[in-house]
VEXTIMI-381370 format. One record per residue: residue in one letter; z, x, y of N, C-alpha, C in turn. Coordinates in steps of 0.05 Angstrom, whole numbers. Example, Ala and Ser with C-alpha at 12.3 -4.5 7.8 and 13.67 -1.06 7.14 Angstrom:
BEGIN
residuo n_pz n_px n_py ca_pz ca_px ca_py c_pz c_px c_py
a 156 264 -114 156 246 -90 156 264 -66
s 142 257 -45 143 273 -21 157 258 1
This chain:
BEGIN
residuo n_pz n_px n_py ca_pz ca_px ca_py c_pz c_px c_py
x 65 -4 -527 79 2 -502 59 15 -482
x 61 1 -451 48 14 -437 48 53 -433
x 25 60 -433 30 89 -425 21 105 -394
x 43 112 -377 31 123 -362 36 155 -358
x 12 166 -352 0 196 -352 11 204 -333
x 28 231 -345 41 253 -316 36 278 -322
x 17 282 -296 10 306 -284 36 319 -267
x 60 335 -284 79 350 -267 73 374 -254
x 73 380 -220 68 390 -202 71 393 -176
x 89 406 -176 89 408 -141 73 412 -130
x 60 429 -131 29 427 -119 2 421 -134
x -11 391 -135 -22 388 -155 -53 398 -149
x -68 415 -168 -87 426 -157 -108 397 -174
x -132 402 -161 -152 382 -164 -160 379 -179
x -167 404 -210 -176 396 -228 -152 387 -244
x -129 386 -237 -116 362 -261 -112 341 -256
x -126 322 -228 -139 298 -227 -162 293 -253
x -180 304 -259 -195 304 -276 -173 297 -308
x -158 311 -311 -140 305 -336 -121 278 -343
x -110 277 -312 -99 251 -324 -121 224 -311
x -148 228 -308 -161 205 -300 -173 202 -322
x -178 220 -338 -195 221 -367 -182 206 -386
x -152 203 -384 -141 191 -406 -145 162 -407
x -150 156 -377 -161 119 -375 -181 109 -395
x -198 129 -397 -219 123 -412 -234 95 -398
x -239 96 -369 -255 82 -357 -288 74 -360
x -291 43 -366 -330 48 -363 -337 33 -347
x -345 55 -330 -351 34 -301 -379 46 -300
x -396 48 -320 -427 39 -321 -445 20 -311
x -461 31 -290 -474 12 -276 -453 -19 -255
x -423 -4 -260 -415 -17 -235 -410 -10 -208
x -416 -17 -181 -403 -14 -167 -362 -12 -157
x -361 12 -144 -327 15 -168 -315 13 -121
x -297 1 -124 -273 5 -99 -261 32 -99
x -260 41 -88 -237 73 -86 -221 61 -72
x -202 43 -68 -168 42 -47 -150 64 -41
x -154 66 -18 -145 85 -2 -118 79 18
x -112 98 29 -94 89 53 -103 120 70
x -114 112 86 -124 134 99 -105 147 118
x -80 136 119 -64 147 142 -64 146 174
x -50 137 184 -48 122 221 -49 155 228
x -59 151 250 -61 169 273 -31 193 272
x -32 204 274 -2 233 271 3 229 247
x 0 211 221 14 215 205 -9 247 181
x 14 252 174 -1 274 163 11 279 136
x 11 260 119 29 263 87 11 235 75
x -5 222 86 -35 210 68 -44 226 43
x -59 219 28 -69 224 -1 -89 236 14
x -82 262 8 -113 276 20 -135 277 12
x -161 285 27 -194 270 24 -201 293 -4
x -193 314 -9 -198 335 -33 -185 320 -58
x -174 305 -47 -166 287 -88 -181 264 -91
x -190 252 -69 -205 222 -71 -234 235 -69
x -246 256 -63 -265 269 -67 -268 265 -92
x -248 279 -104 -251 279 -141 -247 257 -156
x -240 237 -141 -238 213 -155 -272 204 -152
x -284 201 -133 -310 195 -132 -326 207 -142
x -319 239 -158 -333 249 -171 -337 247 -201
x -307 239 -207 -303 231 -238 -314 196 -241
x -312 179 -216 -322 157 -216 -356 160 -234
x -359 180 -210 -397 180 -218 -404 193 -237
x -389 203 -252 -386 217 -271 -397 200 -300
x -380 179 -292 -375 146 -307 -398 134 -309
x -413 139 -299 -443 125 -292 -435 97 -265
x -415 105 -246 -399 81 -227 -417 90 -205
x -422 70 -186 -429 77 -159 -401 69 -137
x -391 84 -136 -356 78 -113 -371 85 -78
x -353 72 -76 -348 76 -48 -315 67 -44
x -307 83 -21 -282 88 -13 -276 65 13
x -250 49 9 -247 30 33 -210 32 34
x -216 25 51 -182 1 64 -191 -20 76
x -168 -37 88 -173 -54 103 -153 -47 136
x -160 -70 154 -155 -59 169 -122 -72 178
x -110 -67 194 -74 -68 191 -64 -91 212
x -42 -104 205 -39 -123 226 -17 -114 259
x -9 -94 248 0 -84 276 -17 -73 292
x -18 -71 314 -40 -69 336 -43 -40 344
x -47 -20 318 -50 6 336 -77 18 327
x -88 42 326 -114 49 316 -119 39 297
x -117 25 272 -127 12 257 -133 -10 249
x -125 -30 277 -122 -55 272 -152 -66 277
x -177 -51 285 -197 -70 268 -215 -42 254
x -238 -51 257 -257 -26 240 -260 -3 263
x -267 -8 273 -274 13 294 -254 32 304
x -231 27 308 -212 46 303 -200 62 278
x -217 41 259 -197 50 234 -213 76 237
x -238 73 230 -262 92 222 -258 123 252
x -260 114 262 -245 138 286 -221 163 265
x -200 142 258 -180 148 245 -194 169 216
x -205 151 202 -222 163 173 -230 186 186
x -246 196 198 -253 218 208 -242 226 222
x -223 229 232 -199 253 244 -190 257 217
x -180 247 194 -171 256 174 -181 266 154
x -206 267 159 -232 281 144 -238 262 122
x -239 235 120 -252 214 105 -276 208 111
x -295 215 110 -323 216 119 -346 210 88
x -360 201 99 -388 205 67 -396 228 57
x -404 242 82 -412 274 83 -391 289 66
x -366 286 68 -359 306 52 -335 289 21
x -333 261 21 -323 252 2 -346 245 -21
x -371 250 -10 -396 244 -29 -402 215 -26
x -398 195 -16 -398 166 -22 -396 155 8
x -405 122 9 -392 106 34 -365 108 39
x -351 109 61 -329 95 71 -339 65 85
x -324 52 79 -317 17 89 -305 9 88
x -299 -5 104 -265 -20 116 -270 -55 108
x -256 -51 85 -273 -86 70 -262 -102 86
x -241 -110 95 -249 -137 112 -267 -135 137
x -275 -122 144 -293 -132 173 -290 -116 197
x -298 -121 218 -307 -115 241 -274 -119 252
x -255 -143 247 -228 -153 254 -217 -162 241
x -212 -150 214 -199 -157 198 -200 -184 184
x -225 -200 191 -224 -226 187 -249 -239 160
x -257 -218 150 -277 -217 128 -264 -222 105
x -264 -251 92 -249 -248 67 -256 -272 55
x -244 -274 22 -244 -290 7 -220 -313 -6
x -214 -332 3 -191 -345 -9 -192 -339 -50
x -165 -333 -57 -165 -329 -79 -136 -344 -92
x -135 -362 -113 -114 -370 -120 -104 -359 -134
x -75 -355 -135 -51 -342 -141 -46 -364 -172
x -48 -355 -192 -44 -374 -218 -28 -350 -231
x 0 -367 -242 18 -348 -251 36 -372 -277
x 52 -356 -300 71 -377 -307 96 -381 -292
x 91 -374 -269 126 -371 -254 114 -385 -223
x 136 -396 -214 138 -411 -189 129 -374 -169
x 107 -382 -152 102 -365 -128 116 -383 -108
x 118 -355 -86 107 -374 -61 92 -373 -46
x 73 -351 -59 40 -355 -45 29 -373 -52
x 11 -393 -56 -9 -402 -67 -38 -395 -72
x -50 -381 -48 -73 -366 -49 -68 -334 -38
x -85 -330 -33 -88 -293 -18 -117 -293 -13
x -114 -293 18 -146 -274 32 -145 -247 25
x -167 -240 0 -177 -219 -6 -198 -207 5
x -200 -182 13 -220 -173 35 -248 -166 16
x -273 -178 30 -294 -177 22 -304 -161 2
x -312 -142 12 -315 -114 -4 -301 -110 -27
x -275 -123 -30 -262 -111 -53 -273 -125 -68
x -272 -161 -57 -274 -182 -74 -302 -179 -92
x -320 -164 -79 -353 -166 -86 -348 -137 -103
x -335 -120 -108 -331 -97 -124 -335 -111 -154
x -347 -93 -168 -340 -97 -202 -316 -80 -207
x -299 -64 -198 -283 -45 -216 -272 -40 -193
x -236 -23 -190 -230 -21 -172 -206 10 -182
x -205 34 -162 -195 58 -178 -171 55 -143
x -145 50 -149 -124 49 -128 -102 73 -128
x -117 86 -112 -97 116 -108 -85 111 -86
x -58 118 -97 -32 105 -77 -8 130 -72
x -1 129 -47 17 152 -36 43 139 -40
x 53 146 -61 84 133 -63 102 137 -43
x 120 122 -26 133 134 -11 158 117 -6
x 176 126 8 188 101 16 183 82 34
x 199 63 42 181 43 59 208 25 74
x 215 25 103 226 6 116 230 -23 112
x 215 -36 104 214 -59 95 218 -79 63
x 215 -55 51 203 -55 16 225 -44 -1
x 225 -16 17 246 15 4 220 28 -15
x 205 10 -20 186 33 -40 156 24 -36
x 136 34 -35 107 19 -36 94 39 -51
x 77 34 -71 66 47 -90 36 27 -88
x 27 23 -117 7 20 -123 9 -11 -117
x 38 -22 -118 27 -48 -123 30 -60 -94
x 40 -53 -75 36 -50 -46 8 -51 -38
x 1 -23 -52 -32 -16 -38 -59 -33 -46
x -41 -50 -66 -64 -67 -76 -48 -99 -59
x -32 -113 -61 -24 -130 -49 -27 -139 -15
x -20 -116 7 -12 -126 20 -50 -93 32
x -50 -86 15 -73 -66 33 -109 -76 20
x -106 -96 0 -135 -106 -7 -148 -134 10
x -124 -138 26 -125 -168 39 -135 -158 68
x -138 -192 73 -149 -189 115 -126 -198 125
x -121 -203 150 -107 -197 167 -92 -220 160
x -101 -250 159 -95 -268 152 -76 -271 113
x -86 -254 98 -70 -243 81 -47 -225 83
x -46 -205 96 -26 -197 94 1 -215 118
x -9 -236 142 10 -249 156 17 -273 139
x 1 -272 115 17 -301 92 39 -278 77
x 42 -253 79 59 -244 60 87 -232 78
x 79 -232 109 100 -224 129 108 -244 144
x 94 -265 136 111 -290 145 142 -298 148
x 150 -291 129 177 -284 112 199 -257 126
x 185 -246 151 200 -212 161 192 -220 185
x 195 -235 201 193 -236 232 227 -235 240
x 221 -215 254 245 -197 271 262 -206 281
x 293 -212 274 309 -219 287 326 -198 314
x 336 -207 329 344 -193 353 375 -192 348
x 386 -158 353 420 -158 365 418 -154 390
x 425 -180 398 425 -172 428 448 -153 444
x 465 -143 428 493 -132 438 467 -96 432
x 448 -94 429 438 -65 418 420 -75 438
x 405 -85 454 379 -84 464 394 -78 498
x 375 -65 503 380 -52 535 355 -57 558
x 345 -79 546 314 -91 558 295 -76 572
x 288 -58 552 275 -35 555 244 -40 570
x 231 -72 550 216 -71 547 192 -62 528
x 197 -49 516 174 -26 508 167 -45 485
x 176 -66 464 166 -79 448 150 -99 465
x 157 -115 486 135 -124 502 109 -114 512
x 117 -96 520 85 -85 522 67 -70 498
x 80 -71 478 62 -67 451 49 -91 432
x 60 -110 438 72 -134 418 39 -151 416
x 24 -137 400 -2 -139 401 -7 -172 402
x 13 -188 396 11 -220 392 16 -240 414
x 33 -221 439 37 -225 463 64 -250 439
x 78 -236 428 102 -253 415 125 -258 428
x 138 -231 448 161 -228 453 158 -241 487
x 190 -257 486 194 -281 510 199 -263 520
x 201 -266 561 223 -252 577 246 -247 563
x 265 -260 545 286 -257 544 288 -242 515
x 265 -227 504 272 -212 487 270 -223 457
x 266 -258 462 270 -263 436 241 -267 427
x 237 -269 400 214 -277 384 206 -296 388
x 186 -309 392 160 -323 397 154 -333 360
x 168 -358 344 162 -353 316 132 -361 314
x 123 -381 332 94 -386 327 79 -368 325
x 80 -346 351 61 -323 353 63 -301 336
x 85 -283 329 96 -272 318 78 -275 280
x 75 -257 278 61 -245 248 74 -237 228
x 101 -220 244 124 -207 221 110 -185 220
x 95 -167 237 79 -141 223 102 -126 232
x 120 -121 244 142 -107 247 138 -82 261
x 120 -80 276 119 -58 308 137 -59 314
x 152 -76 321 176 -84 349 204 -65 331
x 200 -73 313 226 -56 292 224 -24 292
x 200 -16 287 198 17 297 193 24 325
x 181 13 337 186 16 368 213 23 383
x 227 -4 372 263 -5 389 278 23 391
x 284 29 414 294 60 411 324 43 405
x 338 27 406 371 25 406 364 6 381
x 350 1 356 345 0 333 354 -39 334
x 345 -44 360 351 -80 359 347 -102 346
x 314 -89 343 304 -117 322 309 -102 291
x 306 -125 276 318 -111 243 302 -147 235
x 305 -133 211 302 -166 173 332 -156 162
x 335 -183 146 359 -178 126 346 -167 105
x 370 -165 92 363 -163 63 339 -185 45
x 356 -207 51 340 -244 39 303 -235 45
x 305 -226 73 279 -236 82 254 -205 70
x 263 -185 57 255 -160 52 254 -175 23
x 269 -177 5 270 -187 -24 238 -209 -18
x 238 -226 -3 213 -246 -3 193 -240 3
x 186 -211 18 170 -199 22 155 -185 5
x 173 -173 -21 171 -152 -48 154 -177 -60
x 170 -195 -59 152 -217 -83 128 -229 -76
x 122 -233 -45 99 -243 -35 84 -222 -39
x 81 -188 -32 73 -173 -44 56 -173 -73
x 78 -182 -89 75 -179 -117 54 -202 -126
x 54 -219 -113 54 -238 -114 10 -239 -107
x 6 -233 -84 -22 -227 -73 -28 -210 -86
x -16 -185 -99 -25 -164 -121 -39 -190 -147
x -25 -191 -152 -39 -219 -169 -57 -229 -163
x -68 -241 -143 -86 -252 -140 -109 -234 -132
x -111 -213 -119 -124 -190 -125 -136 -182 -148
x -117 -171 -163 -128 -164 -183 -128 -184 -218
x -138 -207 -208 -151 -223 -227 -179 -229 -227
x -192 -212 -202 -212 -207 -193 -223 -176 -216
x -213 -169 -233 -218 -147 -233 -213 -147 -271
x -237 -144 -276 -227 -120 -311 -221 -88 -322
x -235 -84 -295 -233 -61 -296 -214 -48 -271
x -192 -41 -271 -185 -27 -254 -157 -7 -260
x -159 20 -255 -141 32 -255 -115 42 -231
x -103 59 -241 -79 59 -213 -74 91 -211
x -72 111 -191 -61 140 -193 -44 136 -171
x -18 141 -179 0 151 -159 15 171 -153
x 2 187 -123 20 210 -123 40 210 -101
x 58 226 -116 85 231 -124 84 262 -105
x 76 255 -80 71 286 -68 82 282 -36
x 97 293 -19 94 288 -2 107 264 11
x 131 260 -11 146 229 -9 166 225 12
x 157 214 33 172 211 52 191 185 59
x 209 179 82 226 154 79 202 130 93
x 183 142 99 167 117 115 139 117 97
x 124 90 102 100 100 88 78 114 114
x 46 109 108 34 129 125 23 107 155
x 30 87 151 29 73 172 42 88 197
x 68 101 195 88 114 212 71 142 213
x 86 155 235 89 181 244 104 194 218
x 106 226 210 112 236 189 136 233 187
x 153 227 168 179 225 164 195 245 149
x 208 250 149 224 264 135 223 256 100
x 222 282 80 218 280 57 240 266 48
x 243 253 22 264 240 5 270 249 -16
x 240 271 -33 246 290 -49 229 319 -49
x 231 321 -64 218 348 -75 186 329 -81
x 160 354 -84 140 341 -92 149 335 -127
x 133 314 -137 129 314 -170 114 308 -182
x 83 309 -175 63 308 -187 42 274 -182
x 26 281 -204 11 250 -204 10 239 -233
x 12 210 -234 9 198 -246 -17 173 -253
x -16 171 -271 -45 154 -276 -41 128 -296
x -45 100 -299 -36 87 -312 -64 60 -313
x -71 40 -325 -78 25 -328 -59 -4 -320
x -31 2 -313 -13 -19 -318 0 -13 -290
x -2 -37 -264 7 -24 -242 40 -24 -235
x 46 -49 -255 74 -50 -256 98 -21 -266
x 82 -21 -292 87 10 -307 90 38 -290
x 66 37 -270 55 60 -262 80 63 -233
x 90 39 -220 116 35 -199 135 34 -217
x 150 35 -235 168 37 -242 181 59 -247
x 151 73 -260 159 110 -267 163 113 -243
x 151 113 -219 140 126 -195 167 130 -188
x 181 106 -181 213 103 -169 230 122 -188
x 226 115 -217 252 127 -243 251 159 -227
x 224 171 -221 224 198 -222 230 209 -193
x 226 187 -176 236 199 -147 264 192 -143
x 278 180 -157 304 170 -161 314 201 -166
x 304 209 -199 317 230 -211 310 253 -185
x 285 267 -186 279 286 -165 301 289 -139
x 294 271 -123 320 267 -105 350 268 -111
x 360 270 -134 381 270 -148 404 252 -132
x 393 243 -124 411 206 -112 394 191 -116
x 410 163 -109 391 138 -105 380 146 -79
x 349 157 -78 335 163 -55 331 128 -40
x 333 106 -45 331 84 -34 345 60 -27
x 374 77 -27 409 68 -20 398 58 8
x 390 77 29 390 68 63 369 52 74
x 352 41 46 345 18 58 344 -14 56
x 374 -14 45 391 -46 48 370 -57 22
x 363 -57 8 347 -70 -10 334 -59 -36
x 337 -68 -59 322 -62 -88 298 -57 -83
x 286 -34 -92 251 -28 -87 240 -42 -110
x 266 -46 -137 244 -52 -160 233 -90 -164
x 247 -89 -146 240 -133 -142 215 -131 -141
x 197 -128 -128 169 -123 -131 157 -113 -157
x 173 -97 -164 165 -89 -194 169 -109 -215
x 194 -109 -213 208 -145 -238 192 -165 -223
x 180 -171 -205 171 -200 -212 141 -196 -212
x 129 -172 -205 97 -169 -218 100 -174 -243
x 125 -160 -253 118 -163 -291 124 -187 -297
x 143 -216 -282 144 -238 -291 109 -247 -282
x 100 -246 -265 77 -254 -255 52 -249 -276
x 57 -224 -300 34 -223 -318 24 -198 -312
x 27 -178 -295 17 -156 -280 16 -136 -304
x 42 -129 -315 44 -106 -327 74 -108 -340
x 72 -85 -356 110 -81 -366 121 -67 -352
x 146 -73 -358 171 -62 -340 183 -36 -366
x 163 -31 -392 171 -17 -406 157 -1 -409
x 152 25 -415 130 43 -414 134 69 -422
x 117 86 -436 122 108 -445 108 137 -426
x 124 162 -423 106 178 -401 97 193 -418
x 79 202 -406 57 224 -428 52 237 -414
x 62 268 -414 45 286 -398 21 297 -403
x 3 308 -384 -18 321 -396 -24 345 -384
């Protein structure tokens, strides 16, 4: 049975990163190792902070690994949508070399357009076929994905297998997985404000408000923008999103022998860190560490479920664990698993 490692803590101090990363029993000797990050958009301020991914690069090199720390860059059009803003971003949030010990790089590119076609081979019908995986990752020997569990508008949950799916790809990867979430309009709620027009980094939205499906990406600005909450996805089109997700996680990481997963469980808000700070969903509960990324999202949810002492992911119209059940049909990981504290 898979096992994943819990570090219980509300406030988790840094040397018990060292404890549950030890239990991986990682050898990333003489490899070059990925650190996956989510460095957090501009105001948001509940990102995996640079004092734990510090220590991840320290226990990396510890390993005999040479890491360097990346993301890629985002398909909505705001400070991170190519490198040069991202990296602006990395350093307002104190992700720097100077003090994480290692490079920062933003593996797809200069515009998000740096990547590798990778085929999606599964025993189960996809409906990806390939995934643009972003450079840097693809050229990595080993890959260590520390992920801010949180909730998520589109998903209800993004964890590790999010951060590896829809955050290891270029721009062109992640619009094969939001193909599926381009924004429908209530027009009885829209008061033609405008304001998604003049953001609509794709120049998508007609005079009359409606979607543009050619131009249109599905990166879903226009949905947090709307102050009278106009544009929305169904349910159908969020479920196809979890699996396309799941789905590019796969193809990701078949690139990889070596790779582990930490997810903390700190700071869990209703949005992920793409957004402005959101309001908490629970209490903090520590970190977790797993070899199995399916395993490592399943606890993630069981324990923010319990913590929250409701279904913390009732208000967002959709199952978080579909992403989870069909990584594990996909070969990813089990849906069964044992917790181990340490």
């Amino acid at each position: 049975m898979t096992q994943v490692y819990f570090l219980e803590a509300q406030f988790p101090e840094v040397p018990g990163i060292e404890k549950v990363f030890n239990k991986l029993n990682l050898d990333l000797e003489g490899k070059v190792v990925a650190i996956k990050v989510h460095m957090g958009e501009l105001r948001n301020v509940t990102y995996v902070k640079p004092f734990y991914v510090r220590e991840v690069v320290r226990l990396v090199r510890e390993r005999g690994g040479e890491p360097f720390v990346t993301d890629t860059t985002t398909l909505y059009g705001l400070m991170r949508a190519d490198a040069l803003g991202y990296y602006k971003v990395a350093a307002a949030h104190g992700f720097t070399a100077e003090y994480l010990g290692c490079p920062v790089l933003i593996a797809d590119g200069l515009r998000g357009e740096d990547g590798v076609p990778v085929r999606i081979e599964a025993d189960v019908e996809t409906e990806l076929k390939e995934i643009e995986v972003a450079r840097l990752i693809y050229e990595s020997d080993a890959m260590v994905v520390v992920s801010h569990a949180t909730g998520h508008g589109a998903t209800a949950f993004g964890g590790a297998l999010k951060n590896v799916g829809m955050g290891c790809v270029t721009k062109r990867g992640k619009a094969a997985q939001h193909e599926v979430t381009k924004p429908l309009l209530d027009k009885e709620r829209c008061d033609g404000c405008g304001r998604c027009v003049k953001r609509c980094a794709y120049d998508a939205i007609r005079e009359d408000f409606e979607i543009d499906k050619e131009k249109c990406t599905g990166c879903g600005l226009c949905i947090g923008l709307c102050p009278q909450g106009a544009r929305f996805t169904t349910r159908e089109m969020k479920e196809r999103l979890q699996r396309r997700i799941a789905e590019a996680a796969c193809g990701v990481l078949k690139i990889f022998d070596d790779v582990a997963f930490l997810n903390f469980l700190v700071d869990v808000t209703e949005a992920c860190d793409c957004a402005a700070t959101f309001p908490p969903l629970c209490r903090n509960i520590g970190v977790l560490a797993s070899a199995d990324p399916v395993a490592v999202d399943k606890c993630s949810i069981a324990l923010i479920r319990k913590a929250a002492g409701r279904d913390a992911f009732a208000n967002f119209g959709v199952d978080p664990e579909i992403q989870v059940k069909h990584a594990a049909a996909l070969g990813l990981g089990s849906l069964e698993y044992e917790l181990v504290r340490v």
